[in-house]
C-alpha positions in Angstrom: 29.3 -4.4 28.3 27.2 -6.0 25.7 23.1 -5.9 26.0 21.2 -8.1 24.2 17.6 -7.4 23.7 14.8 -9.2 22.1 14.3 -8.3 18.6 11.6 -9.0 15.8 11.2 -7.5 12.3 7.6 -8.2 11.3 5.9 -7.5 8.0 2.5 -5.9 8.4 -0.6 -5.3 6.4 -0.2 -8.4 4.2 -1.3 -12.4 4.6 2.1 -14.0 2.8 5.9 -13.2 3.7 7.2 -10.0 2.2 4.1 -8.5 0.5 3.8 -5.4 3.4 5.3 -3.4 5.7 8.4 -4.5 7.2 8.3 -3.1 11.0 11.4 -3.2 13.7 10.7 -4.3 17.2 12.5 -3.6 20.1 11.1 -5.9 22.1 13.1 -4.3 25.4 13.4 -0.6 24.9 13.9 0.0 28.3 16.9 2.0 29.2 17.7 3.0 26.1 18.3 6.5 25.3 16.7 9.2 22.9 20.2 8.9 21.1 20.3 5.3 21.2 16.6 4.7 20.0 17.4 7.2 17.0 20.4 5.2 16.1 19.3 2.0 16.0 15.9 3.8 13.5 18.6 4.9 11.7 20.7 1.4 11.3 17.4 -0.9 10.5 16.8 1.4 7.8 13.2 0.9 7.5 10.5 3.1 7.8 9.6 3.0 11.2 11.3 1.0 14.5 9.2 0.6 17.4 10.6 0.4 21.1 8.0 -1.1 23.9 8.1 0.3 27.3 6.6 -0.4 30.5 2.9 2.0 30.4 2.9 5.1 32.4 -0.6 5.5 32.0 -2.7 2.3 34.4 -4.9 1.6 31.6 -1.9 0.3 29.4 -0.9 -2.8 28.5 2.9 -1.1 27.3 3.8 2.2 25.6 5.9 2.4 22.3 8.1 4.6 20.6 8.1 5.3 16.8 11.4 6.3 15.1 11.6 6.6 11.2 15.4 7.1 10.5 15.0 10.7 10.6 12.3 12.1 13.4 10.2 10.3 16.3 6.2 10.1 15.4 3.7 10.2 18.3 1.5 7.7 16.2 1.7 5.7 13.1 -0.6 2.8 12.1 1.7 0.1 11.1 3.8 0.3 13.9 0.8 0.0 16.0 -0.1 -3.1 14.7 3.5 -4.6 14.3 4.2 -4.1 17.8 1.0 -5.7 19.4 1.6 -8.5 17.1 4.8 -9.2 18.0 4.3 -8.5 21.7 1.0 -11.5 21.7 3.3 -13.6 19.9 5.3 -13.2 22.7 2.8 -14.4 25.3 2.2 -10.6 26.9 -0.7 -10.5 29.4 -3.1 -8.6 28.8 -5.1 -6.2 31.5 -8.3 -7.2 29.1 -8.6 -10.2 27.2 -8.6 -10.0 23.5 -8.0 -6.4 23.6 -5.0 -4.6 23.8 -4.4 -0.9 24.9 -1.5 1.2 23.7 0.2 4.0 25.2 2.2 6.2 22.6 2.7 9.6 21.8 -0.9 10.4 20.9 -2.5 9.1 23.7 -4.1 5.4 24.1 -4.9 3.5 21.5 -6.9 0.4 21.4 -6.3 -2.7 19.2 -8.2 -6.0 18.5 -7.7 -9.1 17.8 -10.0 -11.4 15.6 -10.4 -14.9 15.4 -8.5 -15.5 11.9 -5.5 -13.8 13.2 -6.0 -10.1 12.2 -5.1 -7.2 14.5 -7.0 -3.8 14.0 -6.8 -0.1 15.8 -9.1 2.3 16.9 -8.8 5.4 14.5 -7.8 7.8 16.5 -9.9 11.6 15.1 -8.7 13.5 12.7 -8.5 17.2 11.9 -9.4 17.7 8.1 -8.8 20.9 5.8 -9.8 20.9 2.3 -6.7 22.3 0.3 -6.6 24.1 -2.8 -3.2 24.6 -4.7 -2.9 24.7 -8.8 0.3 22.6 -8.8 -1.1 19.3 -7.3 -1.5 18.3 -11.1 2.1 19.3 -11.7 3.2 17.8 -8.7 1.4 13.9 -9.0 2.4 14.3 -13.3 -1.3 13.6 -13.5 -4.5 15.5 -14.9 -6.8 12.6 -13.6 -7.3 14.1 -10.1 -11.2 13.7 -9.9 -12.7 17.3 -9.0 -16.5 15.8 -7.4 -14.3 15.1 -4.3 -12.2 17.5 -2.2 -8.3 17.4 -1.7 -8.1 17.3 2.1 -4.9 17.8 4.8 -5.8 15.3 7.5 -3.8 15.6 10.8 -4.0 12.1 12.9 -0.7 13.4 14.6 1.0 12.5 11.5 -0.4 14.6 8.4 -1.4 13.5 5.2 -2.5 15.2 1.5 -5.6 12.6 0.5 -6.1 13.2 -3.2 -8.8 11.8 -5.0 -8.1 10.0 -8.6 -10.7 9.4 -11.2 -9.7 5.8 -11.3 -7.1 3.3 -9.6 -5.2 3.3 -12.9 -4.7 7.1 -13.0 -3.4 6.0 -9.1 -0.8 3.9 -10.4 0.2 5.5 -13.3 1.1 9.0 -10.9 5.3 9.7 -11.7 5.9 12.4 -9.4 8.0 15.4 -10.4 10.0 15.5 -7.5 10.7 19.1 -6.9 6.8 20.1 -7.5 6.2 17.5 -5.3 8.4 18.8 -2.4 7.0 22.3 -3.3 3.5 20.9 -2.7 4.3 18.9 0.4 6.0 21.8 2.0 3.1 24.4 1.1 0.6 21.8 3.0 3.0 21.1 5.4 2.7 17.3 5.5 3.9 14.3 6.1 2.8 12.5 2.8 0.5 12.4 -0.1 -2.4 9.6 -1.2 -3.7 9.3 -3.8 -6.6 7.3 -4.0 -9.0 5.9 -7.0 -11.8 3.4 -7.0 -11.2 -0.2 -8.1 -13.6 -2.4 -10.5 -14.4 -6.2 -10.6 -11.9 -7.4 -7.4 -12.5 -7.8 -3.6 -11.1 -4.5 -2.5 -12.7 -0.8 -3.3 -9.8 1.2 -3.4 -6.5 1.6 -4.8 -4.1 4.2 -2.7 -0.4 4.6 -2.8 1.6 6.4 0.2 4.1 9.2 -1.4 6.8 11.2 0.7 10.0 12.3 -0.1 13.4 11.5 1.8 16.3 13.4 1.6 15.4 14.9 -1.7 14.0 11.5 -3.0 10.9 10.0 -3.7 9.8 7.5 -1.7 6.9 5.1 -1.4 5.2 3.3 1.7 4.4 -0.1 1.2 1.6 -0.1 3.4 0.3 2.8 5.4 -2.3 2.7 8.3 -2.2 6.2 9.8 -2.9 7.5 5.8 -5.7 4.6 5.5 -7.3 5.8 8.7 -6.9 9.6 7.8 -8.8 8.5 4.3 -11.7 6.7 6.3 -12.1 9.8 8.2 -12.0 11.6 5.3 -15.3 9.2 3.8 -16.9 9.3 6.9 -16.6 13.2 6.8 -18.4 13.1 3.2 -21.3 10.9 5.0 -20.1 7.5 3.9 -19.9 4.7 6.5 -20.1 1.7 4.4 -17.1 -0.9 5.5 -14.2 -1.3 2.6 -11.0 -3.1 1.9 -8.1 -1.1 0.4 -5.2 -2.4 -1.8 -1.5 -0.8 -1.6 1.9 -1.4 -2.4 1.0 -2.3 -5.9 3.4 -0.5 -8.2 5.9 -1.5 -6.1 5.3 -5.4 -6.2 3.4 -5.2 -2.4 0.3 -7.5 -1.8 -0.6 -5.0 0.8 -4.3 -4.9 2.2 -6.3 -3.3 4.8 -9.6 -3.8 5.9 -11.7 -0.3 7.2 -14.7 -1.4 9.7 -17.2 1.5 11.2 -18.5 -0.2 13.6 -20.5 1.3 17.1 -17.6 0.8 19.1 -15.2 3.5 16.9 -13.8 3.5 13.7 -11.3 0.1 13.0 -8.4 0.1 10.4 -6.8 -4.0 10.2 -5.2 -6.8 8.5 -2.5 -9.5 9.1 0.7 -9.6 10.4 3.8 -12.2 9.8 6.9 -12.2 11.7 9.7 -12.9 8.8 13.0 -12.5 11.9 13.4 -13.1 15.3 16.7 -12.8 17.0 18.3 -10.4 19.4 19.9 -7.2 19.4 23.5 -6.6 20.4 24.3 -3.6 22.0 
């Protein structure tokens, strides 16, 4: 017998229509097996597809799922964001107004909502490691790493290499070798690499890029919250707690941007969210 379940595809970190991070949303995950969940992750193709669930934990307004089309994450910051946007869209109530609580893998998580529109999450902690290894050059096809700052592994329940670049330039000019690059991922055992380099003379501080590899290819995020909240981490590790805006997705023709907030309530990693499709999903 057919199902058909509400289903939106939402683009995420960016202010105009296909300049982010295009998102999957099972609006109805419900029923749906392990099996089921992986295949449909595998079928969008994209880099993560979210299924909502009822909460199992009171203080929830839902819990979600996060598939890539290859393994299940316990959190990821797009998908986060691209399923509480499409779920107020929707008309969900909330338990607390203005503020939605998620239940995933990690634990809760909280996101806002601001007046122009803008959704943000709580940055959940993060467990950081400086890293040493020779190759990282080799790797990135770069000698423009910048040595003041430390290479760091940061574990937010998905693990990142944060590698800091003397300039955004040297950021977008990085042509990975692939095989060094798999070498190095595989000796820090994570999840991706980003680099990041300071910008001049435009609204937003930073240029970073989100590197991984998939199925012996490179392959590049769009827009990547978890990395972005791992890197503010990072900053606020050095002692830094000064509020910045970050640009991504630029050398592949993305308009991504993010917006990083320390604030006395936690640590906030935002920016817009379109939905691009709206349909249902026939099972």
């Amino acid at each position: 017998m057919t199902q058909l379940r509400a289903f939106k595809q939402v683009d995420v970190f960016t202010s105009s229509p296909l300049g982010g991070n295009p998102l999957a949303v099972i609006m109805e995950g419900a029923g749906l097996s392990d099996e089921q969940m992986k295949a449909i992750a595998r079928w969008t193709n994209l880099s993560e597809t979210t299924f909502v669930l009822p909460p199992e934990n009171p203080q929830a307004d839902y819990r979600v799922r996060i598939f890539t089309p290859d393994t299940e994450f316990p959190f990821a910051g797009h998908p986060t964001l691209g399923t509480a946007h499409a779920l107020l869209e929707s008309g969900i109530a909330l338990k607390t107004p203005g503020q939605i609580v998620q239940e995933c893998g990690l634990g809760l998580v909280t996101v806002k909502r601001f007046d122009d529109g803008a959704l943000a999450f709580a940055a959940p902690e993060a467990v950081l490691t400086e890293f040493s290894d020779a190759p990282i050059s080799a790797a990135l096809n770069s000698e423009a790493i910048e040595t003041q700052l430390p290479v760091t592994v940061a574990d937010m329940g998905i693990r990142w290499l944060l590698v800091p670049m003397k300039s955004a330039d040297a950021v977008l000019a990085i042509n990975p070798d692939v095989v060094e690059f798999e070498r190095l991922m595989r000796k820090a055992r994570v999840d991706g690499v980003m680099p990041f380099g300071p910008l001049d003379g435009v609204a937003e501080r930073y240029e970073v890029r989100g590197l991984l590899t998939e199925r012996g290819s490179l392959v590049e995020d769009p827009v990547t919250g978890s990395a972005n909240a791992c890197l503010a981490r990072y900053f606020q590790a050095q002692g830094v707690e000064l509020d910045y805006r970050v640009r991504q997705g630029t050398a592949i023709a993305r308009a991504g941007r993010l917006s990083v907030t320390y604030a006395a309530d936690g640590l906030w990693i935002g920016g817009q969210t379109l939905t691009v499709i709206e349909g249902t999903l026939r099972l």
